[in-house]
C-alpha positions as CSV (number, residue, x, y, z in Angstrom):
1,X,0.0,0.0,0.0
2,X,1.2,3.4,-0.4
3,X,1.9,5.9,1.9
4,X,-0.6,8.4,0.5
5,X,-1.8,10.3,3.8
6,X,-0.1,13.7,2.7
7,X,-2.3,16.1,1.3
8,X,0.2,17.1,-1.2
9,X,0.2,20.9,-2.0
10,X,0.1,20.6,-6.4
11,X,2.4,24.0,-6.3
12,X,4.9,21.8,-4.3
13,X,7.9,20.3,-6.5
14,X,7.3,16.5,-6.3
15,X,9.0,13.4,-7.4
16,X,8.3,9.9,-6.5
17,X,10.6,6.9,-5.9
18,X,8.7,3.5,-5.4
19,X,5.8,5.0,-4.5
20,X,6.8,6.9,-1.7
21,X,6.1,10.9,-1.9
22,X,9.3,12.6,-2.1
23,X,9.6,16.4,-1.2
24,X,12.4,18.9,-2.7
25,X,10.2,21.5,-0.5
26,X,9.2,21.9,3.6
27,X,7.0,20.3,5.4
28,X,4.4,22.3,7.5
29,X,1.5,21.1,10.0
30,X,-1.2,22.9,12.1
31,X,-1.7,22.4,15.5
32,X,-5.9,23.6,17.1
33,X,-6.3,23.5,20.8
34,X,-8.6,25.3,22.7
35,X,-8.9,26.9,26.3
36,X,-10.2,29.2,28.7
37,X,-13.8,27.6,27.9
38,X,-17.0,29.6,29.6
39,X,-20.1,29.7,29.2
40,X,-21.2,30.2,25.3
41,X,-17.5,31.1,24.2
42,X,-13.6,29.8,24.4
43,X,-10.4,30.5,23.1
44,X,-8.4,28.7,20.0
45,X,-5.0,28.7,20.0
46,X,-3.1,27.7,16.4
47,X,0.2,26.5,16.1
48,X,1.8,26.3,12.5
49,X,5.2,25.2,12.6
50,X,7.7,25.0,9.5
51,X,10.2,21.7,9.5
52,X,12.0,22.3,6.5
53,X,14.8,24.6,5.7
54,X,13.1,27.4,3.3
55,X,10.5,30.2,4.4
56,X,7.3,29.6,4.2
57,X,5.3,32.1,3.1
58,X,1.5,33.1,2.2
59,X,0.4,31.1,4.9
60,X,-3.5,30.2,5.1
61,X,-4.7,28.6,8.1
62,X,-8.7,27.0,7.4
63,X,-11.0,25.2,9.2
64,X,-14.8,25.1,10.0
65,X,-17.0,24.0,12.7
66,X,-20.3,21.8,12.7
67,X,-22.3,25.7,14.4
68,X,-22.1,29.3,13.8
69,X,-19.3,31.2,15.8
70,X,-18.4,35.2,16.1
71,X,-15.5,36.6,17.2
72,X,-15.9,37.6,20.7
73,X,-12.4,40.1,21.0
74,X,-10.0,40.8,18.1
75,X,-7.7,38.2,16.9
76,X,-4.2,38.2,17.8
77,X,-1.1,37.6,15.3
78,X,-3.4,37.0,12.3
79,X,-6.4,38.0,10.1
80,X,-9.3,36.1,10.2
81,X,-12.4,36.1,8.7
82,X,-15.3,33.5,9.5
83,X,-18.0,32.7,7.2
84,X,-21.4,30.9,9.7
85,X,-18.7,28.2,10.7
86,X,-16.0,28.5,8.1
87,X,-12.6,30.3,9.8
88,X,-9.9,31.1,7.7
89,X,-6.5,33.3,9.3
90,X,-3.7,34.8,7.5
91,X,-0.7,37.0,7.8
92,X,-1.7,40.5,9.6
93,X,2.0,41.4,9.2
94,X,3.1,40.2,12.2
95,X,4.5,36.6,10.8
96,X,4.8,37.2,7.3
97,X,7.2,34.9,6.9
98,X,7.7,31.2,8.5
99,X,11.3,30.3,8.9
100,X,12.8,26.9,8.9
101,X,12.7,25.2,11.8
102,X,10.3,27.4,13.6
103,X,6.7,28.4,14.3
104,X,4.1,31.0,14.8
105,X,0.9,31.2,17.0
106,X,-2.2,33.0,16.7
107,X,-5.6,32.9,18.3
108,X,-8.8,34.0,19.0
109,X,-11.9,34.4,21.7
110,X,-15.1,32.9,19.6
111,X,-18.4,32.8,21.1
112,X,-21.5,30.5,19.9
113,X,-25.0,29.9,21.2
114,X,-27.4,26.8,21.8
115,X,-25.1,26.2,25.0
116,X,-22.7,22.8,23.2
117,X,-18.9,23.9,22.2
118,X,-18.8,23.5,18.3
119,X,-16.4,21.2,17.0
120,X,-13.5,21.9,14.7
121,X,-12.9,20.1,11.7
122,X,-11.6,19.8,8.1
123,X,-8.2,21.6,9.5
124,X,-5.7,22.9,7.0
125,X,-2.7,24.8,6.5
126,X,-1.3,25.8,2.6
127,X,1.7,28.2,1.2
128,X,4.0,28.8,-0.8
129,X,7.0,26.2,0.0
130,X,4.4,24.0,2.2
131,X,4.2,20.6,2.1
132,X,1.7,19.2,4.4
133,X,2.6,16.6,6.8
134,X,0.1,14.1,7.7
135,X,-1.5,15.8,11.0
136,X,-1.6,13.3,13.9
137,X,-4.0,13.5,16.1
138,X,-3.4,14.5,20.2
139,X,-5.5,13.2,22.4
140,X,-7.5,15.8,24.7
141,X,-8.0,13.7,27.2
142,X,-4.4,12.2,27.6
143,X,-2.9,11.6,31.1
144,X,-0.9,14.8,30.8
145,X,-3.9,16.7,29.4
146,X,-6.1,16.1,32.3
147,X,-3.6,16.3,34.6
148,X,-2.6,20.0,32.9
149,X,-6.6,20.8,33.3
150,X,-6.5,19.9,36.9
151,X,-3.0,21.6,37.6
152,X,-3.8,24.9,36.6
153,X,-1.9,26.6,39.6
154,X,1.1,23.9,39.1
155,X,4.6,25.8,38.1
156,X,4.9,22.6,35.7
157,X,1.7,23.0,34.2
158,X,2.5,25.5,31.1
159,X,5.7,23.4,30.5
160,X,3.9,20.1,30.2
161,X,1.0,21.9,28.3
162,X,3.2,23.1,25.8
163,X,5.5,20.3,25.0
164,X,3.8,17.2,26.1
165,X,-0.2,17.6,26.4
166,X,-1.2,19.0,22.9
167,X,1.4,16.6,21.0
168,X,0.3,14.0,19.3
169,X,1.0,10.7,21.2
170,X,-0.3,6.8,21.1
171,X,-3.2,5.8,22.5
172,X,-2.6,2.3,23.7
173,X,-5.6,0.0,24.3
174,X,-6.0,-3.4,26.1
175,X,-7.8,-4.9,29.4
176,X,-8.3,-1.7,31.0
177,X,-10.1,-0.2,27.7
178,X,-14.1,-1.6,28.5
179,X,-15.9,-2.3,25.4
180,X,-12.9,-2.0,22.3
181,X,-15.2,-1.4,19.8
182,X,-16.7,1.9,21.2
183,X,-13.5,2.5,22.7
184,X,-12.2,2.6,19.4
185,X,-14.6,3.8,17.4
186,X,-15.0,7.1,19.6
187,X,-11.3,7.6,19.6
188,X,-10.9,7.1,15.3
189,X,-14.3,9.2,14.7
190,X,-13.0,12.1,17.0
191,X,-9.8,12.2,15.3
192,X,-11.3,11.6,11.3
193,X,-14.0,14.7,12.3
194,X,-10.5,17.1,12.7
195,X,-9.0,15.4,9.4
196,X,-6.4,14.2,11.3
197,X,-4.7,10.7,11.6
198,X,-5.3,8.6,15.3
199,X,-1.7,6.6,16.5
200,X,-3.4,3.2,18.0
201,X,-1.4,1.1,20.0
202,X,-3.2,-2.4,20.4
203,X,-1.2,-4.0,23.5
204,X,-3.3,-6.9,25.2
205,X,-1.9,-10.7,23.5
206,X,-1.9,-13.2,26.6
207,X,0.6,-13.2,28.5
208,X,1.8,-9.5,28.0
209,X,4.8,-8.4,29.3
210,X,5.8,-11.9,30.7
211,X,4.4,-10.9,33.9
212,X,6.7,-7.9,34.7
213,X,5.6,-4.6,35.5
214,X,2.5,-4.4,32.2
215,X,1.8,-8.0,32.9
216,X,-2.2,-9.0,31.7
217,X,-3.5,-9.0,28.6
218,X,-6.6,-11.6,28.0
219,X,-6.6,-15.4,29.0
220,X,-7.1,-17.1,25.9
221,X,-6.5,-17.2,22.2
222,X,-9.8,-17.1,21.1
223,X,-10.7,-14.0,23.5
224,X,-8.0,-12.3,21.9
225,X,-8.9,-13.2,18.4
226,X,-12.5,-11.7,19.3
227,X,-11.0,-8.8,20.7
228,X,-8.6,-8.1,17.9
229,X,-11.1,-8.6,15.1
230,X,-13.1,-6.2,17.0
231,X,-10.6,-3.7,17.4
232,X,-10.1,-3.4,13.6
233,X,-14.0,-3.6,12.6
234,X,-13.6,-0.4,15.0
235,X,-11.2,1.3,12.6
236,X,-13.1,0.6,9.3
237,X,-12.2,2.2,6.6
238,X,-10.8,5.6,8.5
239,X,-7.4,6.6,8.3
240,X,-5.2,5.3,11.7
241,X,-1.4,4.1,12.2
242,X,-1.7,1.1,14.2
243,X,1.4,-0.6,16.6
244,X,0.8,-4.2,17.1
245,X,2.0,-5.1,20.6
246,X,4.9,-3.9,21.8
247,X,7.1,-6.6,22.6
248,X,5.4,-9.3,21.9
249,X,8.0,-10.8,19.2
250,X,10.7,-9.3,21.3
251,X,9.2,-11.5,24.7
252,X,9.0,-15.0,22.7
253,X,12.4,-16.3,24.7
254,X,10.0,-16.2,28.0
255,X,7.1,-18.6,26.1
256,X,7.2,-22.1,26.2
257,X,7.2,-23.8,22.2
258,X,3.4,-23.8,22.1
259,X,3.2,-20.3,23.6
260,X,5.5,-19.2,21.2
261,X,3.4,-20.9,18.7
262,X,0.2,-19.7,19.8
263,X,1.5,-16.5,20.1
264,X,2.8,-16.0,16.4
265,X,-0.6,-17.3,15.2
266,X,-2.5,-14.8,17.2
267,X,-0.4,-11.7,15.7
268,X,-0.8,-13.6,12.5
269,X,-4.6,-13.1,12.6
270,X,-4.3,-9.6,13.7
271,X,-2.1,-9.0,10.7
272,X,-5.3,-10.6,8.6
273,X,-7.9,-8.7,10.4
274,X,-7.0,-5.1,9.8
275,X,-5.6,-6.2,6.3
276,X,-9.5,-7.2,6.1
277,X,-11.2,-4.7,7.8
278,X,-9.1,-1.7,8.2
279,X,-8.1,-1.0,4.4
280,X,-6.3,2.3,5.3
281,X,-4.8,1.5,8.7
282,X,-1.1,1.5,8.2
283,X,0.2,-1.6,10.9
284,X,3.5,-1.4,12.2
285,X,4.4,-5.4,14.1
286,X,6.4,-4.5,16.7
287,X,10.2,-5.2,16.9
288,X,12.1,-4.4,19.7
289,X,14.9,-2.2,19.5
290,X,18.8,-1.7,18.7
291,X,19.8,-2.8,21.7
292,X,17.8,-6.4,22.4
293,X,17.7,-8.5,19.5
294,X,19.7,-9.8,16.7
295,X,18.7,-7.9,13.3
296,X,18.8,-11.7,11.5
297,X,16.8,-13.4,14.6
298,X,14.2,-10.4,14.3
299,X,13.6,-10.7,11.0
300,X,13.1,-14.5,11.4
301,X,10.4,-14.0,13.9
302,X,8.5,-11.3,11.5
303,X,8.5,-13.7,9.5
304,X,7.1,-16.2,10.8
305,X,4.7,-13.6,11.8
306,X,3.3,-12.8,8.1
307,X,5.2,-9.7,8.3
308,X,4.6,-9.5,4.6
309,X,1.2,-8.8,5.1
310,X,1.6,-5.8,7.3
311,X,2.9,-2.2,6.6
312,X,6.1,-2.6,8.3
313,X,7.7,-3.2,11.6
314,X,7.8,-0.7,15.0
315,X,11.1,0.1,17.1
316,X,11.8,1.7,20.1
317,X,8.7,1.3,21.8
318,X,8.9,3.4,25.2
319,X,12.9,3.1,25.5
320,X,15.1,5.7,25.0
321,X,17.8,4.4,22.2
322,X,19.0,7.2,19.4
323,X,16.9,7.4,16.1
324,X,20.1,6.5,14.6
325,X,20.8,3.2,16.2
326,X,17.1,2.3,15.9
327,X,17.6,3.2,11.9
328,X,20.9,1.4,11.8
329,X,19.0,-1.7,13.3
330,X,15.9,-1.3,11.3
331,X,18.4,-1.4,8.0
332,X,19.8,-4.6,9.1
333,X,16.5,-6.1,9.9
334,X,15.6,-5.6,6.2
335,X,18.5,-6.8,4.7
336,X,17.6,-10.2,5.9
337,X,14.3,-9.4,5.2
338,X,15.0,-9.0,1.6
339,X,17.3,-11.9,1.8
340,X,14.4,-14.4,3.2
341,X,11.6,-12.7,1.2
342,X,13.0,-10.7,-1.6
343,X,11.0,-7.5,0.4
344,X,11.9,-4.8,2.6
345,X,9.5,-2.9,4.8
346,X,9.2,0.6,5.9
347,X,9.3,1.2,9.6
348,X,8.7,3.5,12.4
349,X,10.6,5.1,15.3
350,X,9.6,5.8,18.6
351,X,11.2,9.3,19.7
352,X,9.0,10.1,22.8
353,X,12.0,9.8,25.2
354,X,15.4,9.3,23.1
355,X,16.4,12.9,23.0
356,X,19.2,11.8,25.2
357,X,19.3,8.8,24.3
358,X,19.9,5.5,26.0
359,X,21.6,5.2,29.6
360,X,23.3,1.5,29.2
361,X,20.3,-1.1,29.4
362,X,18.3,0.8,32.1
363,X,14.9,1.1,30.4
364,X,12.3,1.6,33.9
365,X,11.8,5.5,34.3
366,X,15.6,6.7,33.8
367,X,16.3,9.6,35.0
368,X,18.6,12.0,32.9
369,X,16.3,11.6,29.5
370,X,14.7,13.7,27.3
371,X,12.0,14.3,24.6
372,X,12.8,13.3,20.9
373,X,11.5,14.3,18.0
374,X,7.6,14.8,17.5
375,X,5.4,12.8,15.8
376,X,5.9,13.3,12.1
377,X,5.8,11.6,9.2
378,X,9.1,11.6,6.3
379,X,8.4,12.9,2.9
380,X,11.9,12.5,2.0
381,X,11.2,8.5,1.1
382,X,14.3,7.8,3.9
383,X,14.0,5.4,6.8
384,X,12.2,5.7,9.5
385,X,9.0,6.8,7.3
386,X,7.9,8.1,10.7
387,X,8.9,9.1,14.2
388,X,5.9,8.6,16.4
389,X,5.5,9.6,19.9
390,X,4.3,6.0,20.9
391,X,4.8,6.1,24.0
392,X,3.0,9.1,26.4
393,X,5.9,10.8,27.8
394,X,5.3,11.1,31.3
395,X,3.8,8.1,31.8
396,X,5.2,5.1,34.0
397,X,7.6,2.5,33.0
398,X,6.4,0.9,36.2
399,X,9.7,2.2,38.7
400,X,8.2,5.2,39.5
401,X,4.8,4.5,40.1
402,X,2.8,1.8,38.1
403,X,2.9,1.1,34.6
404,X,1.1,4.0,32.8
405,X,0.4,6.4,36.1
406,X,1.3,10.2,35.1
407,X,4.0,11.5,37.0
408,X,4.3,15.1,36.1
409,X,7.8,15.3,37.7
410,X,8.8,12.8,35.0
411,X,7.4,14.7,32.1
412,X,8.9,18.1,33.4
413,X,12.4,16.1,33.9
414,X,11.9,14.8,30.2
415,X,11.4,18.5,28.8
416,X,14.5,19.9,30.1
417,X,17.0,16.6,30.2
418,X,16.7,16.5,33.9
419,X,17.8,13.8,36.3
């Protein structure tokens, strides 16, 4: 399948090599969070940041919402005009120019009646020297985003606000998740309604985690099988990136034979149900990491896993290892790839903590780390096709307090490199 999820700009200079959208230009996204809510009005802030090199310029910002709005105080940074519920925003002559490698903000105070907050969708951003990235969707009611709503007073809370709790990160899903199909379902339709693109993490295979500190997952193959067939029939036909639990290749060693067995046939009939029901869910099988295990032994076991019937293959999951290594890795992973198959696969990166990198083997909340790059997606047809926050920076390793508990003194420590 084709990575098509960029809404390519036709003024852009394009060239394609093996299918993959290659950009001579920059790439450009736009952020929309909202604040300050009261009664029959709130405030947007918009974030449009520039990733390339070259100025971007003739910036237009549009989006609409599903009721009226009016401006309830002048814009700042921008001009906008709105239309009912159409809002478009463009240079007032404060940011005329976008350079590489940075951003602008605007906003605005909008007020609407009939008492329910309209919701945004059908986001864009154009320009000259824009490409558009595919926008991935953030989560508003993430573990750091509730906590920043709760925290108001906090000295941390603009901090984790503004680098953690309006990025785009994975929302993982197992045991703890209730019904998976509404769970799903909600999560995908809230992110198609803002045009933007959902990272899924599907993380509940039997015997997850070989009992350590994100043990669980269901009891039986067959409840997974129902539970992973339902996941995707959640998806459909929407647009989602998908990371097929983490570790579970990786965590084979701890399996007796038929465990391993039963285990490769259960990712095997994942693989087959989004392939089936999820048409434009891009799967990533997870794989580990630089540092664990042998590039030819990995690609053994995603093979044996029908890795040939998946989009690719995940690394890094919630450790802290450079993008380079990871790369490095994933290159030799597909070399035997193409050497058992005659195939190589794209993969993704997870860069939620590695902006330090790696401190030896210690992987359970190490101190001393950092944040890595945001979630984005390549249009330079180079490995990794993506870095992807997948794992929710802040979150528990299971050290510092259980696995997946918010500790806001981690996610401060991770925006500044602290120990």
């Amino acid at each position: 399948m084709k990575l098509n999820f960029s809404r390519l700009i036709l003024a852009s200079c394009l060239f394609w090599v093996s299918g993959i959208a290659l950009a001579s230009t920059n790439v450009c996204n736009l952020r929309y969070s909202t604040r300050n809510d009261w009664v029959n009005g709130f405030v947007v802030d918009i974030v449009v940041t520039n990733s390339g090199q070259a100025p971007i310029t003739e910036w237009k910002a549009e989006w609409r919402y599903d009721a009226g709005i009016s401006i309830a105080n002048a814009p700042w940074r921008a001009n906008v005009k709105i239309n009912g519920g159409s809002v478009s925003a463009t240079d007032n002559g404060t940011n005329p120019s976008i350079p590489g490698g940075s951003q602008i903000s605007f906003g605005m105070a909008l007020t609407f009646t009939g008492g329910i907050k309209p919701t945004a969708k059908d986001l864009s951003i154009t320009g000259k020297n824009c490409v558009v990235a595919e926008a991935f969707y953030a989560d508003p009611n993430s573990n750091a985003a509730s906590w920043v709503r709760n925290n108001g007073a906090d000295f941390r809370t603009p901090a984790i606000r503004d680098n953690i709790a309006n990025k785009p990160a994975g929302k993982w899903f197992g045991d703890w998740s209730g019904d998976i199909t509404k769970a799903v379902g909600d999560y995908v339709t809230a992110a198609a309604t803002l045009k933007q693109t959902p990272i899924l993490v599907a993380y509940n295979i039997p015997n997850r985690d070989c009992g350590q500190y994100s043990s669980g997952g269901l009891q039986s193959i067959d409840g997974y099988k129902n539970w992973i067939s339902a996941f995707s029939r959640a998806v459909g036909n929407r647009k989602a990136v998908l990371i097929l639990e983490p570790d579970a290749i990786a965590l084979t060693d701890c399996l007796s034979t038929d465990g391993k067995a039963a285990r490769l046939e259960m990712i095997r009939y994942a693989i087959s149900q989004f392939k089936e029901n999820a048409p434009n869910a891009l799967l990533y099988l997870d794989a580990g990491n630089s540092g664990w295990i042998s590039a030819p032994e990995m690609a053994n076991r995603l093979v044996q896993a029908n890795i040939i019937d998946a989009r690719g293959f995940s690394l890094n999951v919630s450790n802290y290892i450079t993008t380079d290594s990871n790369t490095a890795y994933g290159d030799m992973v597909n070399a035997y790839l193409q050497q058992r198959l005659g195939i190589t696969k794209p993969f993704v990166v997870d860069t939620s903590r590695n902006g330090n990198g790696a401190y030896g083997k210690e992987w359970c909340d190490v101190a001393g780390r950092k944040l890595g790059a945001t979630s984005t997606e390549s249009l330079t047809g180079m490995q990794p096709e993506m870095t992807l926050w997948i794992k929710n920076p802040g979150n528990a390793d299971g050290c510092a307090a259980s696995a997946g508990t918010f500790v806001p003194q981690i996610a401060y420590n991770l925006i500044y490199g602290y120990s």
